[in-house]
C-alpha positions in Angstrom: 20.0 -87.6 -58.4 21.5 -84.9 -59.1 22.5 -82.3 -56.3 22.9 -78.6 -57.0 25.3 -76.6 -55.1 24.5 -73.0 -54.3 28.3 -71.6 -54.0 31.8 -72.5 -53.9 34.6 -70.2 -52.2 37.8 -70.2 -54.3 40.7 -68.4 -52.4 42.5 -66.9 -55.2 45.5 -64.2 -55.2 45.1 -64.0 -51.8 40.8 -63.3 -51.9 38.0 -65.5 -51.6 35.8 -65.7 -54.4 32.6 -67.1 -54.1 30.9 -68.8 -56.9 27.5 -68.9 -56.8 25.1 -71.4 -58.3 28.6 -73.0 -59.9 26.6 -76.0 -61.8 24.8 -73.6 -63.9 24.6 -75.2 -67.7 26.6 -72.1 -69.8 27.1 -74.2 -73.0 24.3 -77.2 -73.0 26.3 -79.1 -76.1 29.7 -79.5 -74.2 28.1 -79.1 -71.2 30.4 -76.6 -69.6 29.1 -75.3 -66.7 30.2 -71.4 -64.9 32.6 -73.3 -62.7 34.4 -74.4 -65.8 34.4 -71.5 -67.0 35.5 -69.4 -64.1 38.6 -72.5 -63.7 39.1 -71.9 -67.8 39.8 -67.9 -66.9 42.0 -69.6 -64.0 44.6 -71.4 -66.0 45.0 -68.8 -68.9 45.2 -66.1 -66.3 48.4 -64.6 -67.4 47.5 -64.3 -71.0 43.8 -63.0 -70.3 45.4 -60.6 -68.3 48.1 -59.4 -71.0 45.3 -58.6 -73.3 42.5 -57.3 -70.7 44.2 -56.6 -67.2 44.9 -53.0 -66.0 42.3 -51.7 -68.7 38.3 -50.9 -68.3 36.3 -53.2 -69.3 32.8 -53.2 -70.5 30.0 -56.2 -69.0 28.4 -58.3 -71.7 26.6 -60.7 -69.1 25.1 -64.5 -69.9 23.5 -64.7 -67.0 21.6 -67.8 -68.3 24.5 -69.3 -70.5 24.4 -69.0 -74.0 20.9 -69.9 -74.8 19.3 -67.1 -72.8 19.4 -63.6 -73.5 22.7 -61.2 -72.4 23.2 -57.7 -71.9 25.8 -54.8 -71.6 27.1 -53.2 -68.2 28.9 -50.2 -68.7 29.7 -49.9 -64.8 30.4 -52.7 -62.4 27.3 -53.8 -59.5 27.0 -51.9 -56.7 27.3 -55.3 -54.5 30.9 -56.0 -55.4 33.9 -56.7 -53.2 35.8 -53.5 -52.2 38.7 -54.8 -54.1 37.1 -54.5 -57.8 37.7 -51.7 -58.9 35.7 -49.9 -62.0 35.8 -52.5 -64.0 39.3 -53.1 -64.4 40.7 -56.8 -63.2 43.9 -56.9 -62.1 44.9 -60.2 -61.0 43.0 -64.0 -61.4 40.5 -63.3 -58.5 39.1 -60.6 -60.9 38.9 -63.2 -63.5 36.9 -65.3 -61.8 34.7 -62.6 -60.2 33.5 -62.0 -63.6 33.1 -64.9 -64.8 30.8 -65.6 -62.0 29.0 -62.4 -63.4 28.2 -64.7 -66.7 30.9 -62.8 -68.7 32.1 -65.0 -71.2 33.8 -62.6 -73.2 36.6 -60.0 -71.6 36.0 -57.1 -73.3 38.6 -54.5 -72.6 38.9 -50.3 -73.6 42.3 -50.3 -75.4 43.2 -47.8 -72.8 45.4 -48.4 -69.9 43.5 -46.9 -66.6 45.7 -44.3 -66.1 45.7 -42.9 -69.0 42.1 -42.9 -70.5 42.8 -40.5 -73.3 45.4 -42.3 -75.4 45.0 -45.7 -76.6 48.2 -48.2 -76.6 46.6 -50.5 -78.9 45.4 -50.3 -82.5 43.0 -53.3 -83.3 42.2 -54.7 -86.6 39.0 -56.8 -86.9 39.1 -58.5 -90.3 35.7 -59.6 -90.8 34.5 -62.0 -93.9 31.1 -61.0 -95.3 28.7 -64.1 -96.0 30.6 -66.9 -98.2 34.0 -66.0 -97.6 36.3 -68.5 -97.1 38.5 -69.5 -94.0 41.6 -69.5 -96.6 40.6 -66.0 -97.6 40.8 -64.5 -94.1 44.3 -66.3 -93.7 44.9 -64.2 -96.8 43.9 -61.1 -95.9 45.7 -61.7 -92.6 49.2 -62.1 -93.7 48.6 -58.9 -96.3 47.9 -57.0 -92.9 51.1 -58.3 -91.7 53.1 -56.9 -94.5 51.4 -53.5 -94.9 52.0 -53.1 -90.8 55.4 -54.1 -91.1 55.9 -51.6 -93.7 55.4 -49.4 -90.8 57.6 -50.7 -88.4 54.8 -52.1 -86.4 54.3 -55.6 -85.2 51.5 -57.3 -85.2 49.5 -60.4 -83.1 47.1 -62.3 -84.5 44.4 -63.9 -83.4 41.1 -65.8 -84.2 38.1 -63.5 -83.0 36.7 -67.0 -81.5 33.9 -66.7 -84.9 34.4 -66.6 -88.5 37.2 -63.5 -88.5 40.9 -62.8 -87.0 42.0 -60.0 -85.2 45.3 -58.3 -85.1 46.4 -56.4 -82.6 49.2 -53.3 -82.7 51.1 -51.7 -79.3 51.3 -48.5 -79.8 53.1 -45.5 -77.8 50.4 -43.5 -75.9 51.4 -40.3 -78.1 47.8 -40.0 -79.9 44.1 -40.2 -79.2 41.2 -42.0 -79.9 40.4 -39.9 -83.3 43.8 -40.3 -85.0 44.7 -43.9 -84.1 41.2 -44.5 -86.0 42.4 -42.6 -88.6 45.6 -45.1 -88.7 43.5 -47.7 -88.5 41.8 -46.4 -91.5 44.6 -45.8 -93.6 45.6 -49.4 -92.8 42.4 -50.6 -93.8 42.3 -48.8 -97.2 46.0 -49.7 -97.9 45.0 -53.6 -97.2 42.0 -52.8 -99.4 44.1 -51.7 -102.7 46.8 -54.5 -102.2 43.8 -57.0 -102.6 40.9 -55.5 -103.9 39.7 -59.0 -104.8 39.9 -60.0 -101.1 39.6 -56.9 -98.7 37.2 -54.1 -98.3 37.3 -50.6 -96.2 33.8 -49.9 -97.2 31.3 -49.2 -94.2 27.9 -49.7 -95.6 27.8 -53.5 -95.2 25.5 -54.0 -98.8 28.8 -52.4 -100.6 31.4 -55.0 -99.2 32.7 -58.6 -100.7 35.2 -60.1 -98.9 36.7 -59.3 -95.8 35.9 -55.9 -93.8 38.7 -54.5 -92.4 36.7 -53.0 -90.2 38.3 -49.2 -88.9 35.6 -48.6 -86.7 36.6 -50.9 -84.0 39.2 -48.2 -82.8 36.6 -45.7 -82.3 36.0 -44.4 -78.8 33.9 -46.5 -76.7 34.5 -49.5 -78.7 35.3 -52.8 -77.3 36.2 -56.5 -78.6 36.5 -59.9 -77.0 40.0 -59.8 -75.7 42.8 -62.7 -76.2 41.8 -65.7 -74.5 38.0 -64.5 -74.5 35.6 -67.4 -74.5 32.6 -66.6 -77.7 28.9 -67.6 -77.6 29.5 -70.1 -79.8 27.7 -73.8 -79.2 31.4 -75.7 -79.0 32.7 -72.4 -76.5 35.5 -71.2 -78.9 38.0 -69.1 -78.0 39.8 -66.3 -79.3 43.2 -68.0 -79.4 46.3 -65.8 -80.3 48.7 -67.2 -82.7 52.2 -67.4 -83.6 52.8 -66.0 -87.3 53.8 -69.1 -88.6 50.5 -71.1 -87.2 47.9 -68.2 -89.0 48.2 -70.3 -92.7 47.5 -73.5 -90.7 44.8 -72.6 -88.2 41.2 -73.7 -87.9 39.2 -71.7 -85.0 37.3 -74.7 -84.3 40.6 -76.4 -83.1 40.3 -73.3 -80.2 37.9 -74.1 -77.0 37.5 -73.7 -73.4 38.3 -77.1 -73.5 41.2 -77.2 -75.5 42.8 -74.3 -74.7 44.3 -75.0 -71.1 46.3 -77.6 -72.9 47.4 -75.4 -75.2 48.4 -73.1 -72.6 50.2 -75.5 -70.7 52.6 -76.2 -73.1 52.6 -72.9 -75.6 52.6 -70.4 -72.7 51.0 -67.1 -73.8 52.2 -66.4 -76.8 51.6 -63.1 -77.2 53.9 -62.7 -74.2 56.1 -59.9 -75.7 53.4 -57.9 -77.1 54.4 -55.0 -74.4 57.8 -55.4 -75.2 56.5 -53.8 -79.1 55.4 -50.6 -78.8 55.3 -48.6 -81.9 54.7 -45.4 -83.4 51.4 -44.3 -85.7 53.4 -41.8 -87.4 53.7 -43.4 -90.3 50.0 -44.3 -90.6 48.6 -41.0 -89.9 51.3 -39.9 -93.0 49.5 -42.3 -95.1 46.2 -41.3 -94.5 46.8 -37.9 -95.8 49.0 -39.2 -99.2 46.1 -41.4 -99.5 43.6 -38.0 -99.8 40.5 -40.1 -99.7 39.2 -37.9 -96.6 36.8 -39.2 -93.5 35.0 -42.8 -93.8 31.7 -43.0 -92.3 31.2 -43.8 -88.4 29.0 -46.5 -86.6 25.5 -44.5 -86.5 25.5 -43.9 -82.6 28.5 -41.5 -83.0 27.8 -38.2 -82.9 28.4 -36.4 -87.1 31.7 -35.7 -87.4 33.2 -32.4 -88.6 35.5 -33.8 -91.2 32.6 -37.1 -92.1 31.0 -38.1 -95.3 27.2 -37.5 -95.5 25.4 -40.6 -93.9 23.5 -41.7 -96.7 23.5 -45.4 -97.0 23.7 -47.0 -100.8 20.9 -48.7 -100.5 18.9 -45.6 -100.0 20.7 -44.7 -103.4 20.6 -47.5 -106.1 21.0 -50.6 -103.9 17.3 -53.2 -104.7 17.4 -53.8 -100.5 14.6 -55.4 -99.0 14.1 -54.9 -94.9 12.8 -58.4 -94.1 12.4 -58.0 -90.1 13.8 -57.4 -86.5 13.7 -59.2 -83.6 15.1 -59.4 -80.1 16.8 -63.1 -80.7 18.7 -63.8 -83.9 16.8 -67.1 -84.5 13.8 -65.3 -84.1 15.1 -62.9 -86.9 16.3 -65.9 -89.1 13.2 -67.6 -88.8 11.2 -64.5 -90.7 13.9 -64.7 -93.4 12.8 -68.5 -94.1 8.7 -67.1 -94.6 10.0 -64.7 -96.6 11.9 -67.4 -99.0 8.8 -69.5 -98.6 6.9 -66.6 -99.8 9.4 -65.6 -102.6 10.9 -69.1 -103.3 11.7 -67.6 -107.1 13.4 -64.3 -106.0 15.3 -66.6 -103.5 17.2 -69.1 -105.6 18.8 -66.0 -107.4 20.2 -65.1 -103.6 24.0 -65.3 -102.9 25.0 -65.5 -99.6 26.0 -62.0 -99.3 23.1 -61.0 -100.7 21.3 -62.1 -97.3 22.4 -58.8 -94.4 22.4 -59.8 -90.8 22.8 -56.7 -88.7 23.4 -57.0 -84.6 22.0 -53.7 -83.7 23.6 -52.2 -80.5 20.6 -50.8 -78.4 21.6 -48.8 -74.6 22.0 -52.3 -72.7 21.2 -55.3 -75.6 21.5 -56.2 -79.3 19.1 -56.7 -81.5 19.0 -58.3 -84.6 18.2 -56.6 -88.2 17.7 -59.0 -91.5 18.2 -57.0 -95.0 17.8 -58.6 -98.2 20.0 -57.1 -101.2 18.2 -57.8 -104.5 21.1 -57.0 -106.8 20.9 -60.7 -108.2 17.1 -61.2 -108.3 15.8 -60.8 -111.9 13.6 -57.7 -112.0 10.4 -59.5 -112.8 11.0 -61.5 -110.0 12.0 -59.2 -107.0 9.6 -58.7 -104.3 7.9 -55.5 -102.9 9.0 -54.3 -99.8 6.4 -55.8 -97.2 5.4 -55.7 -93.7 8.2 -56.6 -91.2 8.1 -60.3 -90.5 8.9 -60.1 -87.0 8.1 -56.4 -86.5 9.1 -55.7 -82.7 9.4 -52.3 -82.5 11.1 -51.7 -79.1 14.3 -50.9 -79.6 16.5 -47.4 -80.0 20.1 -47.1 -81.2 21.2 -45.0 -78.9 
C-alpha cells in the first residue's frame, strides 16, 4: 500500500517551504514526482538562478503534471509567503516555491527588476520547421556564433529542452525592448543570407524551411524556458546550457531532470561568466539599417506597428493551405489531422513534413492548438476542398 503524504516542510535559505501533496505523478514514464522536481530546482540552484533569478517571471502552471492541462499566471497568488515577491525568485526557497506551484519551466522577462525598461539579454531561439535535422540545428548554431562574434558579442548556447537551441547575448542596458528586437532581427536575417539553405528570418510559418531564427522572441512581453528549465517533454528534458565545443556533439535527449544533477555536480554551471559579458547592440542596430530590408512582421497579439509590414499572411495570397482543425489538447488536434489523411489518403502521400502546420495559439491564460495543411505538393487534381473543422472548438480568443 501505498501512502500519500499531504506536505513536506523543506527549510531552505533560511525559510520553510512546504510542499504540498509532494507524491504527485509530474512525468508518469520516469515517474518523477513534484518532490523531484522541487529537489531537481534544488541542486542546480545556482545556474537556474544565473539565467532566471532577480528577473520577473511569468507562471506557466502543470498543476496535474504533464498529462493534464496548464496555464499562464502573469502575477503571482495572492496566498503566497510575504517573502515572494512579484514573481521574481531570488534565492533556492523561491525555486522550490514554484515548483510546488507545478512550474516546470522558469520562464523569466529578460529584464532585470530594477530596470524594467531595458533588456540585458538578447535571445535567439533557432527553431527547425518539420523534418529538420538535429545536425542542421548544430549548423545553424555555430553560424550564429560567428555572425555574433562578428559583433563583439558572446554568445551561450543552449538546447531549448525540445527539438531547437537557444543562444543567449548579455547586453548593456543602453536600449529598449523595440531596438534589441530590431538587433535580433538583423541577426536573424544576417544568419539567413550566410545559409540560405539552412536558416530562415521569415515569419509566416508556411514560408520557412529550415531553421527559424525566430526575432520575435525579444519582443516585449515575451518569455522562454530559462537555462536549467525542465520541458513538458515525456523523458523531462532539460534546457541544458553548453560549452561551445560540446554544441557539434550534443544530443538533447542526453539532458533530463534526471541527468542533469550529475552533470551539475561535476560541470558546475557553465554559463557561469555570462554576467561577466556584457556587450553592446551598436553594431546590430548599424546592420539593420545597411541591411535596408525595413520592419518584419510581429506575433498577431501586438498592437500594428508604425514602421510594420501589412499583415497579410501568404497563404491568404498564393499559398494551397488547408485549415484542418483546433482544439484545446494538441493530441486532440493531431487526431483530426489523421481523419483528414484517412479521408484524403491520395492528397496525403504527396505531404512533406513541413507541409503539415502545427500552430500553439497563445489565448489570455492557455494555448491552444491550430493544425494547417500546406498543399504546395499535392497534385492539383488531387487537393482537397477546404472542409468543416475537424475538431471545431470555437472558444478561444488571441488576445
Amino acid at each position: 500500500m501505498v501512502t500519500k503524504r499531504n506536505a513536506e516542510i523543506l527549510v531552505l535559505a533560511g525559510r520553510e517551504v512546504a510542499i504540498s501533496n509532494p507524491d504527485k505523478l509530474l512525468f508518469p514514464k520516469p515517474k518523477h514526482t513534484k518532490l523531484d522536481l522541487v529537489h531537481y530546482y534544488i541542486t542546480v540552484s545556482q545556474g537556474a538562478l544565473r539565467g532566471a533569478g532577480g528577473r520577473p517571471n511569468m507562471l506557466v502552471r502543470y498543476p496535474d503534471g504533464i498529462d493534464g492541462e496548464h496555464f499562464y499566471q502573469k502575477r503571482a497568488p495572492k496566498s503566497r509567503p510575504r517573502w515572494i515577491e512579484e514573481v521574481v525568485p531570488r534565492d533556492v526557497a523561491a525555486l522550490a516555491w514554484l515548483a510546488n506551484l507545478g512550474c516546470l519551466e522558469l520562464h523569466p522577462h529578460p529584464v532585470r527588476a530594477e530596470d524594467l525598461a531595458h533588456p540585458d539579454e538578447l535571445r535567439v531561439d533557432l527553431d527547425p520547421v518539420p523534418g529538420v535535422t538535429w545536425r542542421e540545428v548544430q549548423e545553424v548554431t555555430e553560424i550564429t556564433r560567428t555572425v555574433l562574434e562578428d559583433f563583439h558579442l558572446v554568445g551561450w548556447p543552449k538546447t531549448s529542452g525540445s527539438r531547437g537551441m537557444h543562444v543567449y547575448v548579455r547586453l548593456e542596458r543602453r536600449w529598449g525592448f523595440d531596438e534589441v528586437r530590431r538587433g535580433a532581427l538583423a541577426l536573424a536575417r544576417e544568419v539567413e543570407r550566410r545559409a540560405p539553405k539552412l536558416a530562415t528570418s521569415k515569419w509566416w510559418k508556411e514560408e520557412r524551411q529550415g531553421v527559424f531564427v525566430d526575432y520575435n522572441q525579444n519582443a516585449k512581453d515575451r518569455t522562454v524556458a530559462s537555462a536549467y528549465s525542465v520541458r513538458p517533454t515525456p523523458d523531462a528534458r532539460v534546457s541544458a546550457p553548453l560549452a561551445w565545443d560540446e554544441v557539434g556533439e550534443c544530443n538533447p535527449a542526453d539532458f533530463t531532470l534526471a541527468s542533469m544533477p550529475a552533470r551539475f555536480e561535476k560541470l558546475g554551471d557553465v554559463h557561469a561568466t555570462i554576467d561577466q559579458h556584457a556587450g553592446s547592440l551598436a553594431g546590430l542596430l548599424e546592420l539593420f539599417e545597411r541591411q535596408g530590408l525595413g520592419d518584419a512582421p510581429w506575433p498577431p497579439h501586438y498592437r500594428r506597428q508604425a514602421s510594420e509590414p501589412p499583415r497579410v499572411q501568404p497563404s491568404r495570397r498564393r499559398l494551397p493551405l488547408l485549415e484542418i482543425g483546433r482544439a484545446r489538447r494538441k493530441e486532440d488536434a493531431l487526431a483530426g489531422l489523421e481523419r483528414w489523411k484517412a479521408r484524403h489518403a491520395q492528397a496525403a502521400t504527396h505531404l512533406e513534413p513541413a507541409d503539415v502546420l502545427v500552430d500553439a495559439m497563445r489565448g489570455r491564460y492557455s494555448t491552444w492548438t491550430r493544425i494547417r495543411v500546406n498543399l504546395q505538393h499535392v497534385p492539383e487534381e488531387l487537393r482537397p476542398d477546404q472542409e468543416a473543422l475537424d475538431p471545431d472548438e470555437k472558444i478561444f480568443s488571441s488576445s
